[in-house]
Backbone as a ProteinNet text record, in pm:
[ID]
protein_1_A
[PRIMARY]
XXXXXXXXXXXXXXXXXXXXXXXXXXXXXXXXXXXXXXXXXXXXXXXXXXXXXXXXXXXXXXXXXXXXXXXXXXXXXXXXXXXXXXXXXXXXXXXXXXXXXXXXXXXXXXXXXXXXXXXXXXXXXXXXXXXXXXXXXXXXXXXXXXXXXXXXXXXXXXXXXXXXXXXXXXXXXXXXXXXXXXXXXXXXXXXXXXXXXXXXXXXXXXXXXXXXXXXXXXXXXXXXXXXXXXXXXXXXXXXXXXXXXX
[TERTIARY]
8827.3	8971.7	9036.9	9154	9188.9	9373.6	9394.7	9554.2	9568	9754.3	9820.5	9879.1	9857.9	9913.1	10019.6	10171.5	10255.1	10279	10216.3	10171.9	10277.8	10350.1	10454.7	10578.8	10689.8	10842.8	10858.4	10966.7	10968.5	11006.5	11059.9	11174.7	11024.3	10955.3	10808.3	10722.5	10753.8	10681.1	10787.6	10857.5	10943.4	10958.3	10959.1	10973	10819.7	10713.6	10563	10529.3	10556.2	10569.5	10643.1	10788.3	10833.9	10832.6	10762.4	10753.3	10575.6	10483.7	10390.1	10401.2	10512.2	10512.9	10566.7	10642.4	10756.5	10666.4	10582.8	10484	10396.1	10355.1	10259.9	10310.7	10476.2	10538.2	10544.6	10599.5	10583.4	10494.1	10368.8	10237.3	10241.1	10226.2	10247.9	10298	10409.6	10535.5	10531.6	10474.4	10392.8	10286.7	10213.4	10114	10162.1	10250	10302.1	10366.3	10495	10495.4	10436.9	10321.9	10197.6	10092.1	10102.9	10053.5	10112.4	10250.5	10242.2	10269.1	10221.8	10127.5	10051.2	9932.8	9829.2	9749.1	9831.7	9749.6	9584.1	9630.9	9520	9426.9	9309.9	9147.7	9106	8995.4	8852.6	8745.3	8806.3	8782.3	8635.1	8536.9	8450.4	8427.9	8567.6	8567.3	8645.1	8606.7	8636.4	8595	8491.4	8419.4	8503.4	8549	8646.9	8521.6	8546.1	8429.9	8492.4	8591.9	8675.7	8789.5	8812.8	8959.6	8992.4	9098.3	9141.4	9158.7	9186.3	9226.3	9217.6	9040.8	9045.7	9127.7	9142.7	9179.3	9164.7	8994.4	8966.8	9042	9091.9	9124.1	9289.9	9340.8	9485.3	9469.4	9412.5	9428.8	9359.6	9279.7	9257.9	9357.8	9424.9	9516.4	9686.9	9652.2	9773.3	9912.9	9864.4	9947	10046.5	9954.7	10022	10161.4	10222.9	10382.5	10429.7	10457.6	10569.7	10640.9	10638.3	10742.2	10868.1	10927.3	11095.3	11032.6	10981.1	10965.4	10942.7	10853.9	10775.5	10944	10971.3	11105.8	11214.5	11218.2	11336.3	11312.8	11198	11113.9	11100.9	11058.9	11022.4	11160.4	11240.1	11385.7	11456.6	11509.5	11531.3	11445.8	11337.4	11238.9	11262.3	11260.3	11283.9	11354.5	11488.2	11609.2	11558	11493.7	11449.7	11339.1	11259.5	11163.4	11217.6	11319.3	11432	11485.7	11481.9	11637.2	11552.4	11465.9	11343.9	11281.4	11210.9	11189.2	11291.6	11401	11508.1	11535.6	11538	11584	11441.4	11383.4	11250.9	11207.2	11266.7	11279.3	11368.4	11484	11601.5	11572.7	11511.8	11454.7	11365.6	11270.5	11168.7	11225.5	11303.3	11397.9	11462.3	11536.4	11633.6	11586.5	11449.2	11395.5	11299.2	11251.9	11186.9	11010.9	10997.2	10863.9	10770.6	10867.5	10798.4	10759.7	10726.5	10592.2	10468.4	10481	10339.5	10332.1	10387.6	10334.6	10310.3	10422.2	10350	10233.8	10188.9	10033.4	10109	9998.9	10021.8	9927.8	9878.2	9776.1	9667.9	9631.1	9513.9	9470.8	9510.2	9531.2	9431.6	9434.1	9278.9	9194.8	9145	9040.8	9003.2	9104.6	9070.8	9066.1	9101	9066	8909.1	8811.1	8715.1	8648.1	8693.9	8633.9	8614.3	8764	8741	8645.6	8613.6	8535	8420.6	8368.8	8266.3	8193.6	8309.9	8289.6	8247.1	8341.4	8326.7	8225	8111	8025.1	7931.4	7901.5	7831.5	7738.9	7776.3	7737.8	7790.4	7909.7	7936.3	7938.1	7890.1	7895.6	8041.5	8099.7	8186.9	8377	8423	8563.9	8657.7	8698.1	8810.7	8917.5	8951.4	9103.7	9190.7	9331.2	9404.1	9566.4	9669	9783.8	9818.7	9822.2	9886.8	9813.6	9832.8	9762.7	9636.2	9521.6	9409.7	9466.1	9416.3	9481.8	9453.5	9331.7	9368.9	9445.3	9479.9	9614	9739	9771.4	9857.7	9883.6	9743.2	9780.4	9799.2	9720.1	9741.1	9906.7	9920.1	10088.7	10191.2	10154.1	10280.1	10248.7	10146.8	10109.5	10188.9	10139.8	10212.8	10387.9	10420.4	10582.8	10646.1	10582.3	10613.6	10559	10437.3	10445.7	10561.9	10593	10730.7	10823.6	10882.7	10944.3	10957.8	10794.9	10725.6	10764.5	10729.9	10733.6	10875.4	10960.7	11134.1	11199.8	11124.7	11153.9	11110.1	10990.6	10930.9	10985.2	10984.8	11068.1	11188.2	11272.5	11393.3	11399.3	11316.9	11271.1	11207.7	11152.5	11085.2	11196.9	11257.8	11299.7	11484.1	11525.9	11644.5	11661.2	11556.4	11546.9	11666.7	11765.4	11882.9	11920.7	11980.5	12083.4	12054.1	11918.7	11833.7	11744.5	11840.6	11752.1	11699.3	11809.9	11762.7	11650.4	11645.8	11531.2	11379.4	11395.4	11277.1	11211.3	11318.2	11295.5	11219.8	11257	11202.4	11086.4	11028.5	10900.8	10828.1	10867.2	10776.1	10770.4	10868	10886.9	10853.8	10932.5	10904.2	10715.7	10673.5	10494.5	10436.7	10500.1	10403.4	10439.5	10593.8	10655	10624.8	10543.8	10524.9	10309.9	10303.2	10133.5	10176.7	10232.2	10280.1	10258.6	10335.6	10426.5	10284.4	10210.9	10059	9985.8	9991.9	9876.7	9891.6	10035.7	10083	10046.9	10040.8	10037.4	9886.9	9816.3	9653	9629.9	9681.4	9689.5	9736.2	9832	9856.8	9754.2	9710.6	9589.6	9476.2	9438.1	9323	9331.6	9446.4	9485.8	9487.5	9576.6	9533.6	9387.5	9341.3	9156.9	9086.1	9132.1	9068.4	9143.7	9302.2	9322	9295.5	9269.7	9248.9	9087.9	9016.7	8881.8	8859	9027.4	8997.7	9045.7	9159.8	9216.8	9087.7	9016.9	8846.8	8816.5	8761.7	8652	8681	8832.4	8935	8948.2	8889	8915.3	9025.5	9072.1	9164.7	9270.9	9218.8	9344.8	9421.6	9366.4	9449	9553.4	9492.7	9553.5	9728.1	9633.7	9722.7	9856.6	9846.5	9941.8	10041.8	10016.6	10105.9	10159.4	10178.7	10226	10266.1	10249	10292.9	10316.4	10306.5	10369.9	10263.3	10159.8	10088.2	9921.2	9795.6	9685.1	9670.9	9509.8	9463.2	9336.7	9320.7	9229	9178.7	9014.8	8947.1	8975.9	9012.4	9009.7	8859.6	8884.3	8760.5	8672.9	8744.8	8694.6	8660.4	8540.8	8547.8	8611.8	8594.1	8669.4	8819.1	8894.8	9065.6	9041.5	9000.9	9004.4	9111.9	9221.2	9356.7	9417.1	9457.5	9487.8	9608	9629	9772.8	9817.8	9953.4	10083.2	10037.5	10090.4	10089.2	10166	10170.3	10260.8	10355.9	10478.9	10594.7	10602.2	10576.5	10597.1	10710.8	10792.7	10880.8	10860.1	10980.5	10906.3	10965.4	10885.4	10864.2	10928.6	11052.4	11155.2	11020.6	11036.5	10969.7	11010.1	10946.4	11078.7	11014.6	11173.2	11230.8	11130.8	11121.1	11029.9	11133.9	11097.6	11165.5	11179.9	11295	11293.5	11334.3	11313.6	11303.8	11471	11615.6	11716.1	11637	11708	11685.9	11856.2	11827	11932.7	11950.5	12099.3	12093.9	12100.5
13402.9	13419.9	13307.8	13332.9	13265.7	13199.8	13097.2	13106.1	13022	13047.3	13006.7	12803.7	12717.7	12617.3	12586.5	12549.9	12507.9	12335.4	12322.1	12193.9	12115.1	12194.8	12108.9	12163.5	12106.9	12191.8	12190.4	12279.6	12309.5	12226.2	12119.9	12006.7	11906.1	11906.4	11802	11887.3	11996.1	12082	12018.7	12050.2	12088.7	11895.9	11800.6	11665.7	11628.1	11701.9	11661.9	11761.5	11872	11925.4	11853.7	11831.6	11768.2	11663.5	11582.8	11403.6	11389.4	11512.8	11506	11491	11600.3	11573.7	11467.1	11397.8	11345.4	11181	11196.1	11095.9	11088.7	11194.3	11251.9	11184.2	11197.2	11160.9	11014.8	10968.5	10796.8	10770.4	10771.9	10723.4	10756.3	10827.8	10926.9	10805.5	10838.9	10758.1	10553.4	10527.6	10432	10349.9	10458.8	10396.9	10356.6	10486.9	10459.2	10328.9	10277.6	10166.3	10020.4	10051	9958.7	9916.9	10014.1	10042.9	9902.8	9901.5	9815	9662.5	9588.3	9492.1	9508.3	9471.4	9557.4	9403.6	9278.9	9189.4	9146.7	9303	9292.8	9355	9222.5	9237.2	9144.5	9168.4	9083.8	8972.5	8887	8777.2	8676	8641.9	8506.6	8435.5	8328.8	8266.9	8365	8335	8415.6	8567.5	8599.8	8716.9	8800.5	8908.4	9026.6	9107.5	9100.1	9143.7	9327.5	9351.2	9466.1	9487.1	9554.2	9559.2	9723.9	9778	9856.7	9989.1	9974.6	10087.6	10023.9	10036.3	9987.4	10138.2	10049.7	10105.6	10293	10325.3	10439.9	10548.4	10503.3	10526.5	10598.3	10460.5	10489	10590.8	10598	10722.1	10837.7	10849.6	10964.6	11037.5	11019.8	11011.7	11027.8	10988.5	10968.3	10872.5	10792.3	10706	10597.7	10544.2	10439.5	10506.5	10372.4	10396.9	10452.7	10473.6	10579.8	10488	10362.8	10293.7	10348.2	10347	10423.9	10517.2	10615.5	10724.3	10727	10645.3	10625.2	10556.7	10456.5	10402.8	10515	10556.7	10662.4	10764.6	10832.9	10947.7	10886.3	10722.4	10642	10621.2	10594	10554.4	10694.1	10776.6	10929.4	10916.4	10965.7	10988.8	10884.9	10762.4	10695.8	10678.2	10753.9	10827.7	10941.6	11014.2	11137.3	11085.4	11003.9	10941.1	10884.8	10789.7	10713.5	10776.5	10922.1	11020.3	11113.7	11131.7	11226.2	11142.9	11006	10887.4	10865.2	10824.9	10865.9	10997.1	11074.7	11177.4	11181.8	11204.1	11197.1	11099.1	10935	10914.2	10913.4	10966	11026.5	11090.9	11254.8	11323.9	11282.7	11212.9	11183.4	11137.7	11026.9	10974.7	11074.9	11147	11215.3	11300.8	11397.9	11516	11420.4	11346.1	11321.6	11249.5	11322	11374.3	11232.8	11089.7	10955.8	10940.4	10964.5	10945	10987.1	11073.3	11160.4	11043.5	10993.1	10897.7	10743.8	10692.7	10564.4	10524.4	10433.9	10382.8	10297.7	10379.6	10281.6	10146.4	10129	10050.2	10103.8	10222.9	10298.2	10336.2	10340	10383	10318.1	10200.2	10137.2	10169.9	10162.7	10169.5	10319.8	10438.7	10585.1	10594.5	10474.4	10520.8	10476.5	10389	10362.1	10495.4	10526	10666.8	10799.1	10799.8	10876.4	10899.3	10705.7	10703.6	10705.5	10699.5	10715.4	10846.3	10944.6	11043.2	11153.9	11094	11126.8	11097.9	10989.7	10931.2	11011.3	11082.6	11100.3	11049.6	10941.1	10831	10883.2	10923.7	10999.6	11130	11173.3	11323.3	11433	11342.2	11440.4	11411.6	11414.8	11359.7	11325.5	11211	11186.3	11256.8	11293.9	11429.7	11344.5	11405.7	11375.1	11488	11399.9	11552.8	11599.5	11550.3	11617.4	11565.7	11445.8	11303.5	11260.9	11212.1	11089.1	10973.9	10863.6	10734.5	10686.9	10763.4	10682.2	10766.3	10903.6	10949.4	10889.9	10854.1	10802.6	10649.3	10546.1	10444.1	10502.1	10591.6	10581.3	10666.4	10753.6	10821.5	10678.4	10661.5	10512.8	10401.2	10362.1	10264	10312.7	10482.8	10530.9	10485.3	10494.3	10474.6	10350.8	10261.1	10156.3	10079.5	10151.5	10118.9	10201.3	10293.3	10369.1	10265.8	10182.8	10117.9	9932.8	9919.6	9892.4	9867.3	9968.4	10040.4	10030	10090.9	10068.1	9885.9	9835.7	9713.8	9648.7	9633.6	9591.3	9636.3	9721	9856	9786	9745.9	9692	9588.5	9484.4	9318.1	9332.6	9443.3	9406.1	9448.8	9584.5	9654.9	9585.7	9499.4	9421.4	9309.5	9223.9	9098.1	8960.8	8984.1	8942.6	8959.6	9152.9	9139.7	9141.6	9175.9	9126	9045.5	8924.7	8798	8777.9	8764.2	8730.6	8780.1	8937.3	9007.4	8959.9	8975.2	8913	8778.2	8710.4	8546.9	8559	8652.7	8694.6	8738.2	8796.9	8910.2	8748.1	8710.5	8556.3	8505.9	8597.8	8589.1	8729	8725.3	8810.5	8922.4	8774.3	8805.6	8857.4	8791.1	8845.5	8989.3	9019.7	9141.1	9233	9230.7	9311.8	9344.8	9208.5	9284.4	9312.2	9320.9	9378.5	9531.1	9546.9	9683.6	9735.5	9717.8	9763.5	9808	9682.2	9671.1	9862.8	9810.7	9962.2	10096.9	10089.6	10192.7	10266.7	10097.7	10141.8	10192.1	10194.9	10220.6	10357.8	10388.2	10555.6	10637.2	10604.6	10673.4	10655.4	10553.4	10566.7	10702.7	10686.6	10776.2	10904.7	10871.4	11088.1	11098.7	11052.7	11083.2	11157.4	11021.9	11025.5	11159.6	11129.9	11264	11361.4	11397.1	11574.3	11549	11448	11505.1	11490.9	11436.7	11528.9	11663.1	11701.1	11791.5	11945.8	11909.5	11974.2	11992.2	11877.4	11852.6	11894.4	11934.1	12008.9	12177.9	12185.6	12343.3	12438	12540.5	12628.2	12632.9	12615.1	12652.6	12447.1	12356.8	12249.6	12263.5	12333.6	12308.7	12424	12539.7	12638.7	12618.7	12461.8	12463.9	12345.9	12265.9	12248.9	12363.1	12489.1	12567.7	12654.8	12699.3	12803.3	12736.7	12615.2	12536.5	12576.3	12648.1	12646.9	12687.3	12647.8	12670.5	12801.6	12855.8	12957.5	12919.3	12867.2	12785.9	12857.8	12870.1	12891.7	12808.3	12897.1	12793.1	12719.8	12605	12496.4	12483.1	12466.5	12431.1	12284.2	12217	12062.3	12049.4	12119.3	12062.6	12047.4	12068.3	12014.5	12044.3	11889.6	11858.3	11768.8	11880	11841.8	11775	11655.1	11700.4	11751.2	11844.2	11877.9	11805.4	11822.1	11740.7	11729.1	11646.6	11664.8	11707	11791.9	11875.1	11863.9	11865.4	11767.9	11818.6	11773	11817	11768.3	11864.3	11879.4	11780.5	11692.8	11619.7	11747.5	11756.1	11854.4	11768	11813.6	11768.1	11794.2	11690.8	11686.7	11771.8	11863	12016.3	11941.3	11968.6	11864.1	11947.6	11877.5	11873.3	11964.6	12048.1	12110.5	12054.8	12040	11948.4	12028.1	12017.5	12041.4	12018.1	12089.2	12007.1	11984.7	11879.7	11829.3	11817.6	11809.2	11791.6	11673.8	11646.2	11469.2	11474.2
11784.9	11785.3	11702.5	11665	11503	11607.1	11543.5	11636.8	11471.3	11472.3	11357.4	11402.8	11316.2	11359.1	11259.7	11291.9	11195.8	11145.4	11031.3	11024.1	10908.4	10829.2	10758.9	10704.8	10765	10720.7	10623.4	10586	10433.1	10381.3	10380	10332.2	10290.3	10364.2	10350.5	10240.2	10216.6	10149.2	9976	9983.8	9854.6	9801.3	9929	9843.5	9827.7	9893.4	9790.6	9705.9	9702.9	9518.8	9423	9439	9361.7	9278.3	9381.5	9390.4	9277.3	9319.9	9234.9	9061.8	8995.9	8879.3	8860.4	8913.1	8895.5	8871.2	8974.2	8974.1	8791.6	8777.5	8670.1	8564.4	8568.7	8437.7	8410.9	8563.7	8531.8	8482.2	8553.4	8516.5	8382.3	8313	8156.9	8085	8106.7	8078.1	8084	8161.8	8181.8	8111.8	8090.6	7983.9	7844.1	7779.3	7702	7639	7735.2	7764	7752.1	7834.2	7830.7	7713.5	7643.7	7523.8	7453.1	7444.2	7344.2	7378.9	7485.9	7581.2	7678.4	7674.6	7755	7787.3	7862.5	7861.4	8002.2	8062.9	8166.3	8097.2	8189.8	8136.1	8222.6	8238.9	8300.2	8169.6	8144.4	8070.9	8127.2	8056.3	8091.9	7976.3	7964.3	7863.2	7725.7	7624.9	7528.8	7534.4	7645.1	7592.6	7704.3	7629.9	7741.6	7806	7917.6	8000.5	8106.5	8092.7	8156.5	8079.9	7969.4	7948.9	7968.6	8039.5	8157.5	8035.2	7892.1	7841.5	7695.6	7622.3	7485.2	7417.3	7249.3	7138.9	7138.8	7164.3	7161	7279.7	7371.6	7506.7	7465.5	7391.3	7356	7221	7147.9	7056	7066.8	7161	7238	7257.6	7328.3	7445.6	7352.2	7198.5	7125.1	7185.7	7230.1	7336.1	7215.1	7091.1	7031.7	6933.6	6954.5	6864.9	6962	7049.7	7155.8	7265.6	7214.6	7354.5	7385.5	7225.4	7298.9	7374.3	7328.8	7409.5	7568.5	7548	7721.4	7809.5	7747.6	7821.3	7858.7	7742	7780.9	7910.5	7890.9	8008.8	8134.7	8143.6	8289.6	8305.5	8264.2	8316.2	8376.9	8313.3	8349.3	8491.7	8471.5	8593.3	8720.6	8659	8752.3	8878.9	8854.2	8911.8	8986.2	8918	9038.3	9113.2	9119.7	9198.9	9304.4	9249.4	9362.6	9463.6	9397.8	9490.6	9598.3	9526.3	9621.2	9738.1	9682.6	9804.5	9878.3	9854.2	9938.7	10037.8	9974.9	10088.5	10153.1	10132.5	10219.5	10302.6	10306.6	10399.1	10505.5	10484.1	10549.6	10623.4	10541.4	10605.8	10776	10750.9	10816.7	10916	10911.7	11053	11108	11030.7	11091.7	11169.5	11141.9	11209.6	11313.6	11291.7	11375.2	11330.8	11221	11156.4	11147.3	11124.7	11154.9	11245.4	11378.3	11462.1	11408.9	11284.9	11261.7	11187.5	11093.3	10986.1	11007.3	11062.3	11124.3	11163.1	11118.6	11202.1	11351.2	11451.6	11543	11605.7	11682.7	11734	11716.6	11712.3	11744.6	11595.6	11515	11406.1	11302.9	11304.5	11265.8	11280.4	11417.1	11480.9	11430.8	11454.6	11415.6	11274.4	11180.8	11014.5	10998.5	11110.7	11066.7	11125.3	11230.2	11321.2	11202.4	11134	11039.2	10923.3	10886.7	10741.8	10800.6	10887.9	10961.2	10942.6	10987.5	10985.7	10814.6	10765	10636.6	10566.1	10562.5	10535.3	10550	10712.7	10760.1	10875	10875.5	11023	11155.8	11142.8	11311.2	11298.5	11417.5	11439.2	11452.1	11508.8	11554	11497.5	11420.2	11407.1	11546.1	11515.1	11630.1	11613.1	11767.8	11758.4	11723.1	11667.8	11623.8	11653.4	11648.8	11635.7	11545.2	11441.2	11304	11147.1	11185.8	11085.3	11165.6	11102.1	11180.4	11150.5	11176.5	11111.6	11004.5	10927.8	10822.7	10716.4	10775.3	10700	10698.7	10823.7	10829.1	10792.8	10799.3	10694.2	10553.5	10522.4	10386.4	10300.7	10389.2	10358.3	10426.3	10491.2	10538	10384.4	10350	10237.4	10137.9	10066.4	10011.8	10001.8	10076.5	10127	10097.3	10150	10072.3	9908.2	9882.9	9768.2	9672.8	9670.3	9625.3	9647.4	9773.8	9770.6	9650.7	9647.8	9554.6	9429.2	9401	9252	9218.7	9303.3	9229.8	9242.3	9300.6	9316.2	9188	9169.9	9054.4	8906.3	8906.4	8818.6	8789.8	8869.4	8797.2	8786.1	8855.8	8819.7	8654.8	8598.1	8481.1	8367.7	8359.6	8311.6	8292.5	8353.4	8383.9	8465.4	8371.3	8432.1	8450.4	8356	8347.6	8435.6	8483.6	8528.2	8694.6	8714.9	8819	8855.6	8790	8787.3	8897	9037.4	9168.7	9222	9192.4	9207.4	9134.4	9011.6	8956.7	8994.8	9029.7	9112.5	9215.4	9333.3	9448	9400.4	9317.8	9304	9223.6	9195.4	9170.7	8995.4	8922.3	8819.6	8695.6	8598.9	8508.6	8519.4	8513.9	8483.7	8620.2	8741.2	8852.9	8863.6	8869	8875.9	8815.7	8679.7	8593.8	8663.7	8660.3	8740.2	8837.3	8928.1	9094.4	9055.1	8917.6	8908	8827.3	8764.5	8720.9	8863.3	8900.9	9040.7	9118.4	9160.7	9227.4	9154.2	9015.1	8899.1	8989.9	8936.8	8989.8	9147	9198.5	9391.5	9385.6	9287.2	9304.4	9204.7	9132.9	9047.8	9154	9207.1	9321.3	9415.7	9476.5	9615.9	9532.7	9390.7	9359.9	9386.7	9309.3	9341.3	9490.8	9522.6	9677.9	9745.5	9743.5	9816.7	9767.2	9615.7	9559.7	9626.1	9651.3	9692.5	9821.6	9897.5	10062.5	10080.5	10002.8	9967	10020.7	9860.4	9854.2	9926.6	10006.7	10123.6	10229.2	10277.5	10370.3	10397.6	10286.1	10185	10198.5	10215.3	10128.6	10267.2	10404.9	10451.4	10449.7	10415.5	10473.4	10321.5	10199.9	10110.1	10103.4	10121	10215.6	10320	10379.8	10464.6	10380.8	10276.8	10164.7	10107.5	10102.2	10061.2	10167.3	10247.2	10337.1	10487.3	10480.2	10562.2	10733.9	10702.8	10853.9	10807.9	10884.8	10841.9	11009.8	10974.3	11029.7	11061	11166.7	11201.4	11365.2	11364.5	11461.8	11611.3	11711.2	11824.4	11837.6	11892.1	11933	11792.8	11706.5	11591.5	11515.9	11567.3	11548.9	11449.3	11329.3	11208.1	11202.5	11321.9	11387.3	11509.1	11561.2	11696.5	11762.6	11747	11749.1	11913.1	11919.1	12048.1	12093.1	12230.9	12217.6	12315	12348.4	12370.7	12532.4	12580.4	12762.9	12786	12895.2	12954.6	13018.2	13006.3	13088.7	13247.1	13328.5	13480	13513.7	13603.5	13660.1	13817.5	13866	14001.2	14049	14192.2	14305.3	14391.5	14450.9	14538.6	14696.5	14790.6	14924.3	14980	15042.8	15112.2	15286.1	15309	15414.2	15568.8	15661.9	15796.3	15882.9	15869.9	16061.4	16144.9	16188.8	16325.4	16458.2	16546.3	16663.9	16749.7	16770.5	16809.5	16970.6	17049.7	17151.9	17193.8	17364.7	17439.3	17464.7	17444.7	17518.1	17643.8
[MASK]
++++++++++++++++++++++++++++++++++++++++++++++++++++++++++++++++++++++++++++++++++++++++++++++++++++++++++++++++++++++++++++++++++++++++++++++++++++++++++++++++++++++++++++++++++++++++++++++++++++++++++++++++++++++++++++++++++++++++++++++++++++++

C-alpha cells in the first residue's frame, strides 16, 4: 500500500527553481570577473603547485576579455538573488517552515548517523520529519552563506562607499577571498546535492516539483517520524456521594 506525503509548498518550490539559475549566472558571471585577477593558487616557493583555473581552462570555456560583461550580468543578478533570499526567508518565518530547517541539538549527532549511513557502515537510516540533520545543516549553511555572499559582494564591488563594511570583513583582500571561498562552498554542495538528489531517485526529485512524493508505507528508505498526538486532559468525573441526615 502506497500513501501520498506532502513534503514542499509551493512558495519553497518556486524560490528553489528560481534561485537555481539565478545562482548558475553568478557563478557564470563570476568567473568572468575573476578571469581578469585570478591570484589564488597553491604555491611551494616559486613553484605553483594548485592553480584553481589555468590558461587552458579559461579559453575553453571562452571566459577571457569579458569583465565588463561578467560585472554587468553579476550586478543585475545580484538583485534578484538578494530579493529571492529575502522573501524566502520571510517566507520561512512567517509560515512556519523554520523548524524544518534549523539544526537543533540533535542534529549533529544525526548528520554523522546519516553519513554513516550513506557510506554504508550503518544499516538502517535514522528517522527523521521532513529534513535529517545533515540536511538541515547543510540548507541552514546554505542560508547564511547567501547572507555571505551579498555581504562580501558589496565590500568588494564598493569599497569606498562601503568602506565600514569592507573594514569589518577584514579588508579589501580578505573580503574578496571570503567572497571566492563561498563561490567554492556553493559549487561543492551543487555536486553533492545533484548526487543525493540521484541517490534519492525520482520520487524525492518529484516532490521539488509537484510538491509531494509516493512513497511505500514502512519503507526504511523514509523512516519518517510522525508528530505526537495531542491529548486532550480528561476532566476527573466527580464521586457519587451518598446525602446523609443531620
Amino acid at each position: 500500500m502506497k500513501r501520498i506525503v506532502h513534503k514542499h509548498p509551493l512558495a519553497i518550490r518556486w524560490f528553489h527553481w528560481i534561485n537555481f539559475p539565478v545562482l548558475f549566472v553568478m557563478i557564470w558571471s563570476g568567473l568572468l570577473i575573476y578571469w581578469a585577477y585570478d591570484p589564488y593558487k597553491i604555491t611551494i616557493g616559486s613553484y605553483t603547485l594548485v592553480s584553481f583555473f589555468p590558461n587552458g581552462f579559461y579559453k575553453f570555456l571562452g571566459v577571457p576579455r569579458r569583465l565588463a560583461e561578467g560585472m554587468a550580468w553579476h550586478w543585475v543578478f545580484m538583485w534578484l538573488f538578494m530579493l529571492n533570499g529575502l522573501a524566502y526567508v520571510i517566507y520561512t518565518f512567517a509560515s512556519g517552515e523554520w523548524r524544518h530547517l534549523v539544526p537543533n541539538r540533535n542534529s549533529f549527532r544525526e548528520a554523522i548517523q546519516v553519513t554513516l549511513y550513506d557510506l554504508g557502515l550503518r544499516k538502517t537510516q535514522p528517522p527523521f520529519v521532513k529534513y535529517n540533520g545533515a540536511q538541515k545543516i547543510a540548507y541552514f549553511s546554505i542560508m547564511l552563506m547567501g547572507v555571505g555572499s551579498i555581504l562580501t559582494g558589496f565590500a568588494i564591488y564598493k569599497p569606498t562607499q562601503f568602506s565600514w563594511l569592507t573594514s569589518l570583513l577584514g579588508g579589501y583582500k580578505a573580503a574578496r577571498l571570503e567572497h571566492f571561498v563561498l563561490t567554492v562552498g556553493y559549487v561543492l554542495f551543487f555536486f553533492v546535492h545533484i548526487g543525493q538528489v540521484i541517490r534519492a531517485g525520482w520520487n524525492n526529485f518529484q516532490s521539488m516539483v509537484t510538491g509531494f512524493e509516493v512513497i511505500k508505507r514502512n519503507d526504511p528508505e523514509h523512516p519518517s517520524v510522525a508528530p505526537e498526538p495531542i491529548s486532550e486532559p480528561v476532566e476527573p468525573t466527580p464521586t457519587p456521594t451518598t446525602p446523609t441526615l443531620a
